[in-house]
CHARMM-style PDB file with segment names, atoms N, HN, CA, C and O in Angstrom:
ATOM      1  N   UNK     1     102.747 124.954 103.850  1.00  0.00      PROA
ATOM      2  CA  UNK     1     104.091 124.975 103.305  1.00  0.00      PROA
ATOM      3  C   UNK     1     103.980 124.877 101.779  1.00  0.00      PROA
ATOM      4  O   UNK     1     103.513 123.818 101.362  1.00  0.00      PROA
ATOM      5  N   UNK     2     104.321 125.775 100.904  1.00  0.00      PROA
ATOM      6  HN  UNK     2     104.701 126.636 101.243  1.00  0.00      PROA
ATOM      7  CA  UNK     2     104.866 125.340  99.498  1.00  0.00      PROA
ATOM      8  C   UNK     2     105.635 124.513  99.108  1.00  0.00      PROA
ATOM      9  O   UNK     2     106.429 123.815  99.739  1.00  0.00      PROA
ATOM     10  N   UNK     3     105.428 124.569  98.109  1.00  0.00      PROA
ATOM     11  HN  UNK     3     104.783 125.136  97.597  1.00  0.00      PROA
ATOM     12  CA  UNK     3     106.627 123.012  96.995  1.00  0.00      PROA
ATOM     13  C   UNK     3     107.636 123.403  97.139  1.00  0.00      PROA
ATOM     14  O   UNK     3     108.459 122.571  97.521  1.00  0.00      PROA
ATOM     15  N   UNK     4     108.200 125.052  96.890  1.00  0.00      PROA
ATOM     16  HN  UNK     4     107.532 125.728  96.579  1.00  0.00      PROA
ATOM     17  CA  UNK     4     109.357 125.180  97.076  1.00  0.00      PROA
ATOM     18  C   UNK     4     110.176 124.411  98.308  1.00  0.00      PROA
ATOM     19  O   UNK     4     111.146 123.672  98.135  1.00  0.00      PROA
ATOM     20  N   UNK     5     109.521 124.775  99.691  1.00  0.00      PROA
ATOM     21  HN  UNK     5     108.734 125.375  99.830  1.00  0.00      PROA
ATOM     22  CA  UNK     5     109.903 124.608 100.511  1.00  0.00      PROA
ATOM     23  C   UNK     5     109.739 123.036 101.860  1.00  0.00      PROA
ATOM     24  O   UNK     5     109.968 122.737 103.032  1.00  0.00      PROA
ATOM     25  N   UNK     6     109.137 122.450 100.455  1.00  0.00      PROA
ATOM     26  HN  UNK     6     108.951 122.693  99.502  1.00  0.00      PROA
ATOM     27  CA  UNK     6     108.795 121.174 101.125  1.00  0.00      PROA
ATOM     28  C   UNK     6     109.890 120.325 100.423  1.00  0.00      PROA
ATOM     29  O   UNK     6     110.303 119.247 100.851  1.00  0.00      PROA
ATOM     30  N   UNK     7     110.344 120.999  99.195  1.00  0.00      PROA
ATOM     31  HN  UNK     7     110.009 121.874  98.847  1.00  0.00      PROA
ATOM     32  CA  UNK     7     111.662 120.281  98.400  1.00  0.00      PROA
ATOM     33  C   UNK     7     113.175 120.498  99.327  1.00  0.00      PROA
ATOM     34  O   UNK     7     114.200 119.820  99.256  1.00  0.00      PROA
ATOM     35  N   UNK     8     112.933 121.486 100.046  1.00  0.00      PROA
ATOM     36  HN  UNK     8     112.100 122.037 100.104  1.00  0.00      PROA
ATOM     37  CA  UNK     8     113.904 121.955 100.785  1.00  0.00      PROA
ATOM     38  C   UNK     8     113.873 121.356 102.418  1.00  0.00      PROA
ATOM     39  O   UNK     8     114.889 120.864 102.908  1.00  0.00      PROA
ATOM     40  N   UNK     9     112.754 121.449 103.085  1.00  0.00      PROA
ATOM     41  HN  UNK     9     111.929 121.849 102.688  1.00  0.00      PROA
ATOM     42  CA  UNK     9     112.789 120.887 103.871  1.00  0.00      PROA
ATOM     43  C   UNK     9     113.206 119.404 104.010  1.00  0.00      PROA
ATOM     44  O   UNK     9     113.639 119.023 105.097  1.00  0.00      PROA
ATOM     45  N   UNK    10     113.074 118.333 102.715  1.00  0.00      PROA
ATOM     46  HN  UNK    10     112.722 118.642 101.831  1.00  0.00      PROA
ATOM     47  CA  UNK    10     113.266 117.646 102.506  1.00  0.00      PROA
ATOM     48  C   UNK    10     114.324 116.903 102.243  1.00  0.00      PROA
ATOM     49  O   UNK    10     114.554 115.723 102.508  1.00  0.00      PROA
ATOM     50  N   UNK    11     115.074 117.871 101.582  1.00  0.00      PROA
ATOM     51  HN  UNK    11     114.887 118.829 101.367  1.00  0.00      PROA
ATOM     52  CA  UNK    11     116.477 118.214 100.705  1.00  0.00      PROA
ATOM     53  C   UNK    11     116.380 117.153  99.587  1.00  0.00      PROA
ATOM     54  O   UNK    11     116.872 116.027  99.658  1.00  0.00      PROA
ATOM     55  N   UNK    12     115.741 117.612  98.632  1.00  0.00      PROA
ATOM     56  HN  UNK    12     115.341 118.527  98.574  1.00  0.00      PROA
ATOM     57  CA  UNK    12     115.563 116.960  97.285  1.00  0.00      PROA
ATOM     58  C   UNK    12     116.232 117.033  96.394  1.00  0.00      PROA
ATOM     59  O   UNK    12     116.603 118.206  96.392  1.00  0.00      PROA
ATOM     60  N   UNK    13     116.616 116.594  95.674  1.00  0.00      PROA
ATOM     61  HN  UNK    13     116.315 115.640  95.676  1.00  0.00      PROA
ATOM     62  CA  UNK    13     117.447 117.392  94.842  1.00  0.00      PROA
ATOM     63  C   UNK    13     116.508 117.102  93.012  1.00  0.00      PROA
ATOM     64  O   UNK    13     117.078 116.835  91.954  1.00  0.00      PROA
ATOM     65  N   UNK    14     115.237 117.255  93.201  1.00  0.00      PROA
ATOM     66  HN  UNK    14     114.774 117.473  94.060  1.00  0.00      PROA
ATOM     67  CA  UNK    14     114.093 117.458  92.131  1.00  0.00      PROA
ATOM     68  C   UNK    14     113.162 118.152  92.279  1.00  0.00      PROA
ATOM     69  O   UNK    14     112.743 118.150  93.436  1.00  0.00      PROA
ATOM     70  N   UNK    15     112.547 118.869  91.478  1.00  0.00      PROA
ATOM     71  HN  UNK    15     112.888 118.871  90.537  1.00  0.00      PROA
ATOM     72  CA  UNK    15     111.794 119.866  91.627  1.00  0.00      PROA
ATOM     73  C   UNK    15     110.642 119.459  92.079  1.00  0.00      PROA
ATOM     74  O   UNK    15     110.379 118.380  91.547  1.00  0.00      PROA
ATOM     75  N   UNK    16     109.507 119.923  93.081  1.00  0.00      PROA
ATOM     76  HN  UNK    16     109.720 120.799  93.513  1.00  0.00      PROA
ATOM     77  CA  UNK    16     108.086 119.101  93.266  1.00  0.00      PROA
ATOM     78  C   UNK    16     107.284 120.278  93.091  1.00  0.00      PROA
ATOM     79  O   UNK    16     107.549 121.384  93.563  1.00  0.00      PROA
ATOM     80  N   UNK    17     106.143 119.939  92.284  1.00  0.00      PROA
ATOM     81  HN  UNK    17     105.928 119.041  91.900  1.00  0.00      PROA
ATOM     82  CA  UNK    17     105.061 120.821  91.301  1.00  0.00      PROA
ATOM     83  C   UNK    17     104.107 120.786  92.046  1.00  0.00      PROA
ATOM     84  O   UNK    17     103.621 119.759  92.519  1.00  0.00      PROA
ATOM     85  N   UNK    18     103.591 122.341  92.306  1.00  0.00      PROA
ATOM     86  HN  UNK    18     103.986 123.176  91.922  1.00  0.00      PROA
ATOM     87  CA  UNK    18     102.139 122.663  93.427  1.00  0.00      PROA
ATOM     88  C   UNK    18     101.339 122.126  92.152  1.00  0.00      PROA
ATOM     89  O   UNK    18     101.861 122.301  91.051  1.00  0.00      PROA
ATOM     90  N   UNK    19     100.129 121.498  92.234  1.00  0.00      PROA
ATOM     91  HN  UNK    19      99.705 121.356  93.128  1.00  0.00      PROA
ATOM     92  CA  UNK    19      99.310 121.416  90.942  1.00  0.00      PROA
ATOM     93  C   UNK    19      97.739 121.127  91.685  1.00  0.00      PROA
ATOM     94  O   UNK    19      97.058 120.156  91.355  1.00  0.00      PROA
ATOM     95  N   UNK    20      97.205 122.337  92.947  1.00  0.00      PROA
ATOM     96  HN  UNK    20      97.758 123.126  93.214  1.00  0.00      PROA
ATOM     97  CA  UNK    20      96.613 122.609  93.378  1.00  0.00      PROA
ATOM     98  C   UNK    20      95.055 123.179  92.435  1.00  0.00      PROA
ATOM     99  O   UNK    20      93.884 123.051  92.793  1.00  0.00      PROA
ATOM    100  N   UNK    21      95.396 123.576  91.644  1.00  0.00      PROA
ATOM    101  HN  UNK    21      96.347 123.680  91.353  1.00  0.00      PROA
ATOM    102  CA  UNK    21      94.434 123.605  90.310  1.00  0.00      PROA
ATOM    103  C   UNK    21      94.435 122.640  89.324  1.00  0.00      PROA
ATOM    104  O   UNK    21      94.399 123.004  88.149  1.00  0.00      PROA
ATOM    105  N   UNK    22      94.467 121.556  89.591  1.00  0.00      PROA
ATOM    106  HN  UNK    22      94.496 121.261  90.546  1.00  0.00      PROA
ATOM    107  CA  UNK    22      94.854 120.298  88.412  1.00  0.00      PROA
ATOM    108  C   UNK    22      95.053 120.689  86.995  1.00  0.00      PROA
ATOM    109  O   UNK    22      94.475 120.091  86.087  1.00  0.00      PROA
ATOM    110  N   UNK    23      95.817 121.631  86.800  1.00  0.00      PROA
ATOM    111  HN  UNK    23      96.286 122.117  87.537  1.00  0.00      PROA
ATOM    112  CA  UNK    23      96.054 121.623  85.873  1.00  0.00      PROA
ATOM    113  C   UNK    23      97.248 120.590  85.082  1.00  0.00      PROA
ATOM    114  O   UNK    23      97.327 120.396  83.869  1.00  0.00      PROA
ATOM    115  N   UNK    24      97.871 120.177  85.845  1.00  0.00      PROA
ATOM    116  HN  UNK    24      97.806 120.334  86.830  1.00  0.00      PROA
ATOM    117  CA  UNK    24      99.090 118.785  85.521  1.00  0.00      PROA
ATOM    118  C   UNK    24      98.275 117.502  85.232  1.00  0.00      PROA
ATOM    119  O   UNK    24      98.112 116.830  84.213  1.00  0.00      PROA
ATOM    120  N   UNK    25      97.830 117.412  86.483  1.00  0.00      PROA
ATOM    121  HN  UNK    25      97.963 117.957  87.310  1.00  0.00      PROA
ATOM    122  CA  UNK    25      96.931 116.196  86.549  1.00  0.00      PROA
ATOM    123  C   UNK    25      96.414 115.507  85.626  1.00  0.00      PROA
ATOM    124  O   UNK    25      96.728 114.375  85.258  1.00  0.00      PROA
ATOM    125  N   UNK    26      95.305 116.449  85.098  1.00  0.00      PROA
ATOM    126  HN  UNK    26      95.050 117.368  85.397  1.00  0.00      PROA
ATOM    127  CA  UNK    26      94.629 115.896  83.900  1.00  0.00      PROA
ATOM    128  C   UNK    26      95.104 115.242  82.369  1.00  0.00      PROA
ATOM    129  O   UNK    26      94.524 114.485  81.590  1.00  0.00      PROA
ATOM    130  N   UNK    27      96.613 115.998  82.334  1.00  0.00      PROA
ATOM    131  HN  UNK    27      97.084 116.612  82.967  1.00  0.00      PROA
ATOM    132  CA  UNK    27      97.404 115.655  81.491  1.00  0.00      PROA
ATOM    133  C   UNK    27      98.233 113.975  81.561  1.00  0.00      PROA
ATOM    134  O   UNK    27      98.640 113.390  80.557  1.00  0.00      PROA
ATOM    135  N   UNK    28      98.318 113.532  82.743  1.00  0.00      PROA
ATOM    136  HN  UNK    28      97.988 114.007  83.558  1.00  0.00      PROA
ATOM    137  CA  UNK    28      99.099 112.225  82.987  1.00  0.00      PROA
ATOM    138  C   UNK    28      98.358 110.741  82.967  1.00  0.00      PROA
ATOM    139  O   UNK    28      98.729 109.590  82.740  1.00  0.00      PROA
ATOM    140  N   UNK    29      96.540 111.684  83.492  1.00  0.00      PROA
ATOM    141  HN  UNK    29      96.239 112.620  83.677  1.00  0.00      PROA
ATOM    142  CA  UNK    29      95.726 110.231  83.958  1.00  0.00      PROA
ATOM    143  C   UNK    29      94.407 110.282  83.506  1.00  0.00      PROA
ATOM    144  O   UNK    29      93.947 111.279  84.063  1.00  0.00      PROA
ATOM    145  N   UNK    30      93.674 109.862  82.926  1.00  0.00      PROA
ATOM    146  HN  UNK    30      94.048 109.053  82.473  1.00  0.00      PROA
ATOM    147  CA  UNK    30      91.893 109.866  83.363  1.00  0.00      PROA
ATOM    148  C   UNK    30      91.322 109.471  84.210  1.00  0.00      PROA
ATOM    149  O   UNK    30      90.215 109.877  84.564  1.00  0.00      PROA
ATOM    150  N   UNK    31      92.062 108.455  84.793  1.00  0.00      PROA
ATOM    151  HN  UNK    31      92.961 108.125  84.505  1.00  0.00      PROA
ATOM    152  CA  UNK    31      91.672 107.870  86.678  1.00  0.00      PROA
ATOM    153  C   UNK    31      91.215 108.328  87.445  1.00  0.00      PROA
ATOM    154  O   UNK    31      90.156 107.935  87.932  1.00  0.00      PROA
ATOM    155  N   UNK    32      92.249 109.939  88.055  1.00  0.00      PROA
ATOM    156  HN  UNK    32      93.110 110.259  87.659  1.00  0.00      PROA
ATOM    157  CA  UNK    32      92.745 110.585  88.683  1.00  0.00      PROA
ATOM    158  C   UNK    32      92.314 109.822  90.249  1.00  0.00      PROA
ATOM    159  O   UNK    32      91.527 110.241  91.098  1.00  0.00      PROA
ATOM    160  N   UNK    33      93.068 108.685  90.254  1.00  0.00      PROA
ATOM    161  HN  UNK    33      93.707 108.344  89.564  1.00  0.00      PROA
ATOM    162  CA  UNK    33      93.193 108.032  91.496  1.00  0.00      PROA
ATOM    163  C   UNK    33      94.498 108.866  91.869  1.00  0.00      PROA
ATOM    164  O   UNK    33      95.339 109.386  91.136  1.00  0.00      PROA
ATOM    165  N   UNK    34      94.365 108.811  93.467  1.00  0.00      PROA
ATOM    166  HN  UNK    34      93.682 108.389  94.062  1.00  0.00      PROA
ATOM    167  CA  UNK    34      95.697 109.331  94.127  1.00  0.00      PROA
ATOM    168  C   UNK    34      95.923 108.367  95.412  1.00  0.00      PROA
ATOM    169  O   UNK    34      95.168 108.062  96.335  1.00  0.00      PROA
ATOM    170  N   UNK    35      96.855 108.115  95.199  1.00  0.00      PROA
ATOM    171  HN  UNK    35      97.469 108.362  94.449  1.00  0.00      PROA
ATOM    172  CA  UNK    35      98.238 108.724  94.729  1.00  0.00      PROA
ATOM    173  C   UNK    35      98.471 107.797  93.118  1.00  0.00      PROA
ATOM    174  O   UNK    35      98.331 106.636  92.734  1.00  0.00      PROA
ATOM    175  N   UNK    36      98.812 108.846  92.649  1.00  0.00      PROA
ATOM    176  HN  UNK    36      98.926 109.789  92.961  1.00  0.00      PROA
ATOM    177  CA  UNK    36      99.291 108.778  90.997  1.00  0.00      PROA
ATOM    178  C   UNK    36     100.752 108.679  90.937  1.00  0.00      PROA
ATOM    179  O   UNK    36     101.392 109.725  90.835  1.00  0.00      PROA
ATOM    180  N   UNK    37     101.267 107.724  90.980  1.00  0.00      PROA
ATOM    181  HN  UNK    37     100.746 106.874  91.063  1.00  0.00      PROA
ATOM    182  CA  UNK    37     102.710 107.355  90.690  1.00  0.00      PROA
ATOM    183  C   UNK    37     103.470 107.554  88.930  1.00  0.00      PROA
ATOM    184  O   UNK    37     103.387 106.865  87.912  1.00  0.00      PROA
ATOM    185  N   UNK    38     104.179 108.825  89.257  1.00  0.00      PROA
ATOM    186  HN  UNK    38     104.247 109.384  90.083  1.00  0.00      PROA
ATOM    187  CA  UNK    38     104.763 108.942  87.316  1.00  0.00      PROA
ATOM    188  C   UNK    38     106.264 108.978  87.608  1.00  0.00      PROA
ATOM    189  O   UNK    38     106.742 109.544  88.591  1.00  0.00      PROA
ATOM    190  N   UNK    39     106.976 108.321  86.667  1.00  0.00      PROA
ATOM    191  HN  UNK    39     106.587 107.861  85.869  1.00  0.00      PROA
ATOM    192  CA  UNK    39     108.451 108.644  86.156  1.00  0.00      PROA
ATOM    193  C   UNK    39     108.683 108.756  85.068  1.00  0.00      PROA
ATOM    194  O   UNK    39     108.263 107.913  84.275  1.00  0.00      PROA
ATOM    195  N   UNK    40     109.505 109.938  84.608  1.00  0.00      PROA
ATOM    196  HN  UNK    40     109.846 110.623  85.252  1.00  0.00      PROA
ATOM    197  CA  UNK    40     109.709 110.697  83.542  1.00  0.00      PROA
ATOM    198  C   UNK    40     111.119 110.721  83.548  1.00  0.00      PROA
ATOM    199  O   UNK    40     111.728 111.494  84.287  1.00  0.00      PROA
ATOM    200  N   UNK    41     111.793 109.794  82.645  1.00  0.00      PROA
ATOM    201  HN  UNK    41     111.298 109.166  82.045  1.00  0.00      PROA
ATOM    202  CA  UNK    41     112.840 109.765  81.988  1.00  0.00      PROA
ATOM    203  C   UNK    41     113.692 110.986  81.649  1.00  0.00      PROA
ATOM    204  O   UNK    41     113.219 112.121  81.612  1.00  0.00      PROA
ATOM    205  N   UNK    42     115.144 110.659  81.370  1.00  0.00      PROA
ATOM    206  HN  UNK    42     115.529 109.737  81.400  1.00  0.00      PROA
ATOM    207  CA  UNK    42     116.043 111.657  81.105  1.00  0.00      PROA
ATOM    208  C   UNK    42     115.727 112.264  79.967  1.00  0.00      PROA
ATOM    209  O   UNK    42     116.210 113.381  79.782  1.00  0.00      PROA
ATOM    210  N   UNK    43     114.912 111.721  79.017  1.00  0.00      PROA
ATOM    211  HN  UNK    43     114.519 110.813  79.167  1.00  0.00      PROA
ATOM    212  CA  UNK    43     114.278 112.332  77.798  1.00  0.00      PROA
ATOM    213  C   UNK    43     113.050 113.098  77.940  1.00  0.00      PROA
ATOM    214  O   UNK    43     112.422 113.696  77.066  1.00  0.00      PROA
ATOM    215  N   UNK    44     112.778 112.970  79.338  1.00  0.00      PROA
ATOM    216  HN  UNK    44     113.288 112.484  80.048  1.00  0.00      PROA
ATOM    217  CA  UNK    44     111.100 113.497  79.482  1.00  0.00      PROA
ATOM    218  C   UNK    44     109.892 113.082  79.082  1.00  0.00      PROA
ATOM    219  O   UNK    44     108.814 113.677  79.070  1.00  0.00      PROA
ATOM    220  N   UNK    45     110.265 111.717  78.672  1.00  0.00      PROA
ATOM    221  HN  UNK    45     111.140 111.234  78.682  1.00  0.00      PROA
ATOM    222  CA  UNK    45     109.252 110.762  78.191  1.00  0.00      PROA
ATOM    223  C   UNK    45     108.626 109.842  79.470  1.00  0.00      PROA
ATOM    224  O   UNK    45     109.240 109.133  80.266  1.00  0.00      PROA
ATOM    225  N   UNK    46     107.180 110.117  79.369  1.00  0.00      PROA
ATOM    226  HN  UNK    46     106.681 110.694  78.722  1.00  0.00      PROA
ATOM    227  CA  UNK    46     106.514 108.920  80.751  1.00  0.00      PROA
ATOM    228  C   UNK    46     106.448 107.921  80.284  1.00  0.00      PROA
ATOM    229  O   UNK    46     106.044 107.584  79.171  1.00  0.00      PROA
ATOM    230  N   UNK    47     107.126 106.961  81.685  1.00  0.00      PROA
ATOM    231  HN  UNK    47     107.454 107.234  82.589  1.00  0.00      PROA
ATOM    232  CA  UNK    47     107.619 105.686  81.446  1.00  0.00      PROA
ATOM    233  C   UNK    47     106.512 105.118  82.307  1.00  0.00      PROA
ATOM    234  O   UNK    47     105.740 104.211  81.996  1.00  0.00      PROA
ATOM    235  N   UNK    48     106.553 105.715  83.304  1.00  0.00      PROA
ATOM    236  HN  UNK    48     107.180 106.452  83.557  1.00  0.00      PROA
ATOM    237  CA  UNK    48     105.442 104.836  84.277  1.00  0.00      PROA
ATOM    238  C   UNK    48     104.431 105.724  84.125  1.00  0.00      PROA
ATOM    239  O   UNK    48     104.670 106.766  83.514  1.00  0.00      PROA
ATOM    240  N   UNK    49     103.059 105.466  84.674  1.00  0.00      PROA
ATOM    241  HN  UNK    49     102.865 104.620  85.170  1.00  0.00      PROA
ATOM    242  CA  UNK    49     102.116 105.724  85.355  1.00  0.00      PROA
ATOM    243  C   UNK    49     100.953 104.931  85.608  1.00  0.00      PROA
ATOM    244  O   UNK    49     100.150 104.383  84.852  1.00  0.00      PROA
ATOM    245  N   UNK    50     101.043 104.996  86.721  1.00  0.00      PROA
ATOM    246  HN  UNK    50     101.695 105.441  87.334  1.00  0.00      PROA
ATOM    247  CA  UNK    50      99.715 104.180  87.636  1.00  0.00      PROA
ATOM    248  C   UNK    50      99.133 105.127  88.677  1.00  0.00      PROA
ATOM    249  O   UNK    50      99.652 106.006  89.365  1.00  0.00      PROA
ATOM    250  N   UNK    51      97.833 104.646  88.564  1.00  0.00      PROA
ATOM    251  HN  UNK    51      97.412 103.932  88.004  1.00  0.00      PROA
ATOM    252  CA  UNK    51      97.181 105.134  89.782  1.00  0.00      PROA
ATOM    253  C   UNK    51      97.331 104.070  90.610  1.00  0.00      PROA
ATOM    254  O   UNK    51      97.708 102.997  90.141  1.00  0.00      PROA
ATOM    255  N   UNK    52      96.993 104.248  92.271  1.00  0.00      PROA
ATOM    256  HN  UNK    52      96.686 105.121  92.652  1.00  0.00      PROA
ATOM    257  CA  UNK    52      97.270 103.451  93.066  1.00  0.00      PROA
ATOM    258  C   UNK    52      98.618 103.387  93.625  1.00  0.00      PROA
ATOM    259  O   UNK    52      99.129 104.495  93.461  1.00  0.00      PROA
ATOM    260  N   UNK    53      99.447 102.566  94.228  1.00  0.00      PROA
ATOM    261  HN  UNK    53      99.032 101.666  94.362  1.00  0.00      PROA
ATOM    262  CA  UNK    53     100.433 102.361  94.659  1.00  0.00      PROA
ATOM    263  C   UNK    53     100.877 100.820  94.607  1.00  0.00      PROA
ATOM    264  O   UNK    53     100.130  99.979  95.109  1.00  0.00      PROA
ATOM    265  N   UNK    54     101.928 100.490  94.082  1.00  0.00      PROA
ATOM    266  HN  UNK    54     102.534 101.172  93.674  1.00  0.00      PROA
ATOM    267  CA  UNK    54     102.478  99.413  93.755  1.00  0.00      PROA
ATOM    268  C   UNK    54     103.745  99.509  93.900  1.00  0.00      PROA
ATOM    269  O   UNK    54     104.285 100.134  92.988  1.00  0.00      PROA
ATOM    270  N   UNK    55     104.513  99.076  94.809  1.00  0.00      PROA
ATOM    271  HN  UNK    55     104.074  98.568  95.550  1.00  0.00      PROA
ATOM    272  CA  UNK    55     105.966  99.323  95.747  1.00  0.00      PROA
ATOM    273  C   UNK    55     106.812  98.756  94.389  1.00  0.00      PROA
ATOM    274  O   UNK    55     107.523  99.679  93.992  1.00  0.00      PROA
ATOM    275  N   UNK    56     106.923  97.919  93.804  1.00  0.00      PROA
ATOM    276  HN  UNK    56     106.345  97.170  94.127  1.00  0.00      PROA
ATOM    277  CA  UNK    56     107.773  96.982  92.976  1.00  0.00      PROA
ATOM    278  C   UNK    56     107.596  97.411  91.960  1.00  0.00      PROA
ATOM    279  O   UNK    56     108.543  97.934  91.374  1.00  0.00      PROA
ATOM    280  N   UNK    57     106.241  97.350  91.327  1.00  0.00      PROA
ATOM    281  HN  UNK    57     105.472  96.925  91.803  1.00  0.00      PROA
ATOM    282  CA  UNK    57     106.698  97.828  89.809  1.00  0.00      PROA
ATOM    283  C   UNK    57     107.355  99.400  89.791  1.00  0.00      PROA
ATOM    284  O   UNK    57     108.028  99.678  88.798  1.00  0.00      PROA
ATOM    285  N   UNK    58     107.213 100.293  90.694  1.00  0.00      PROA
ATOM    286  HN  UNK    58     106.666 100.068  91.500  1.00  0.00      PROA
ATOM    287  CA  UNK    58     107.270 101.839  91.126  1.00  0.00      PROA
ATOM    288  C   UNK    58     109.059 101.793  90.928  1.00  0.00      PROA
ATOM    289  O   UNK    58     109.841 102.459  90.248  1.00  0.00      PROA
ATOM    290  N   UNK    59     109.226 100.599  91.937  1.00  0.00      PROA
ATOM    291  HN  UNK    59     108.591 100.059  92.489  1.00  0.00      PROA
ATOM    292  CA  UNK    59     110.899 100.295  91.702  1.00  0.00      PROA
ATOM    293  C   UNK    59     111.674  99.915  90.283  1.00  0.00      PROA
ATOM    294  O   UNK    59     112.693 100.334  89.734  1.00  0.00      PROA
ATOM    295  N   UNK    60     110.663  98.897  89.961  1.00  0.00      PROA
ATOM    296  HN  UNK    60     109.835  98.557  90.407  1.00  0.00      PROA
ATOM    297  CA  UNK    60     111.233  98.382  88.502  1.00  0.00      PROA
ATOM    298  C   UNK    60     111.368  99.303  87.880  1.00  0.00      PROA
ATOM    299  O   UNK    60     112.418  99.246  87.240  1.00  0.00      PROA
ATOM    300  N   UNK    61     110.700 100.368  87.690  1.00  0.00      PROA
ATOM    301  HN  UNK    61     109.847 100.414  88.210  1.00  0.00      PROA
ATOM    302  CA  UNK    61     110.582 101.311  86.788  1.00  0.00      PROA
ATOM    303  C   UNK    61     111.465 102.529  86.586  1.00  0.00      PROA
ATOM    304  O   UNK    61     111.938 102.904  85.512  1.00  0.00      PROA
ATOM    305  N   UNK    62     111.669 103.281  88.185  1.00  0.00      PROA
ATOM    306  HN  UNK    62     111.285 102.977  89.057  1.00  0.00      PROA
ATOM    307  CA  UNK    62     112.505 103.765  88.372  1.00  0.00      PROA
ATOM    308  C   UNK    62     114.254 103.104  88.118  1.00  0.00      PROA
ATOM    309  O   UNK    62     115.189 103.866  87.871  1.00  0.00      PROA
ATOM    310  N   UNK    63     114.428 101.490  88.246  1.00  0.00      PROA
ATOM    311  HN  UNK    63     113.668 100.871  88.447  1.00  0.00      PROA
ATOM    312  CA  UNK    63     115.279 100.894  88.153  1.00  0.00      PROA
ATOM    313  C   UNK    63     116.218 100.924  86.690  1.00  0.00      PROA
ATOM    314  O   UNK    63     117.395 101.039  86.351  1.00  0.00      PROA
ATOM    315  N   UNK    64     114.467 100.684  85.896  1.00  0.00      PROA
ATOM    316  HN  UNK    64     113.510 100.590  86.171  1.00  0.00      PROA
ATOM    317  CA  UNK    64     114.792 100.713  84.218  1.00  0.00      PROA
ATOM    318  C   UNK    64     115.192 102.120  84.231  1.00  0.00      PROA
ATOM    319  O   UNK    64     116.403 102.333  84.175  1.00  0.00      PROA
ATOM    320  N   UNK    65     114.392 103.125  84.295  1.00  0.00      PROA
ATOM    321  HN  UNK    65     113.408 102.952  84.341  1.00  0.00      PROA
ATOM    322  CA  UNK    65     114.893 104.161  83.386  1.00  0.00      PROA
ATOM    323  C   UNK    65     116.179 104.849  83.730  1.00  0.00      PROA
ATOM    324  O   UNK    65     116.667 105.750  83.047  1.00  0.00      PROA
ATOM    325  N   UNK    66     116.779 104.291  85.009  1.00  0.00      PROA
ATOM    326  HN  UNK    66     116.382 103.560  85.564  1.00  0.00      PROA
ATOM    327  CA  UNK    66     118.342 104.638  85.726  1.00  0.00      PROA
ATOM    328  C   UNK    66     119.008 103.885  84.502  1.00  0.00      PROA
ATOM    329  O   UNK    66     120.011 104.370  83.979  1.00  0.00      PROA
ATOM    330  N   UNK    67     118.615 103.040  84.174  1.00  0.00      PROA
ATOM    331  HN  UNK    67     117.800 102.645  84.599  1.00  0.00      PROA
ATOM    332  CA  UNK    67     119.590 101.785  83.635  1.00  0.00      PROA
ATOM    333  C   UNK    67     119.482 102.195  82.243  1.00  0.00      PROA
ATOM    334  O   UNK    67     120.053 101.327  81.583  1.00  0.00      PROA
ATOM    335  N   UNK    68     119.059 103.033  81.545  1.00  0.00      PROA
ATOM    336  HN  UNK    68     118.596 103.738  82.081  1.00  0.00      PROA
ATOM    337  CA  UNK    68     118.902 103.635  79.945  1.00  0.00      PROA
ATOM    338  C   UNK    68     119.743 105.190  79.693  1.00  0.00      PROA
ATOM    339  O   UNK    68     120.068 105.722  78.631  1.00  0.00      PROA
ATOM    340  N   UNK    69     119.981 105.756  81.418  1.00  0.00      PROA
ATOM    341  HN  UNK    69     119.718 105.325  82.281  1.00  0.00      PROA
ATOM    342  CA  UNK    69     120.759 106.978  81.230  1.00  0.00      PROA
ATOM    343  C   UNK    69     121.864 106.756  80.590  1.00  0.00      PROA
ATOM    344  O   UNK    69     122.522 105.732  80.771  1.00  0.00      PROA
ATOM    345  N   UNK    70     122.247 107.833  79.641  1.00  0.00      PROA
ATOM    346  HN  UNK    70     121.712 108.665  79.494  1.00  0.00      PROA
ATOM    347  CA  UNK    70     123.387 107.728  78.713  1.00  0.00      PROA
ATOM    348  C   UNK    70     124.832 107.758  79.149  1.00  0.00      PROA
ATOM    349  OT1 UNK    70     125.732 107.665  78.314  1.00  0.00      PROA
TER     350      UNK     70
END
């Protein structure tokens, strides 16, 4: 299945990026642990990123940058 259609199957309403050639990747982490957790602000600025998975700060984060929309 593609991204297109895994956004759809899903019903997302955000775009999800094939990055099957890491070409994204390399840009967010030097880790490249996965799963790589990023949120990118209404400005397009990364606010989070971690490798690994961490339920709470993942929330906090997403929490903050809801809470800065204009």
């Amino acid at each position: 299945m593609d991204c297109a259609s895994w956004g759809e199957t899903f019903n997302l309403s955000f775009p999800v990026l094939d990055d099957s050639y890491y070409n994204i990747f390399p840009m967010i982490t030097d880790d490249y642990y996965i799963p790589h957790n990023l949120v990118i602000n209404h400005e397009m600025e990364v606010v989070y990123s971690v490798g690994g998975y961490d339920h709470s700060s993942l929330v906090n984060s997403i929490q903050s940058a809801m809470q800065d929309l204009p």
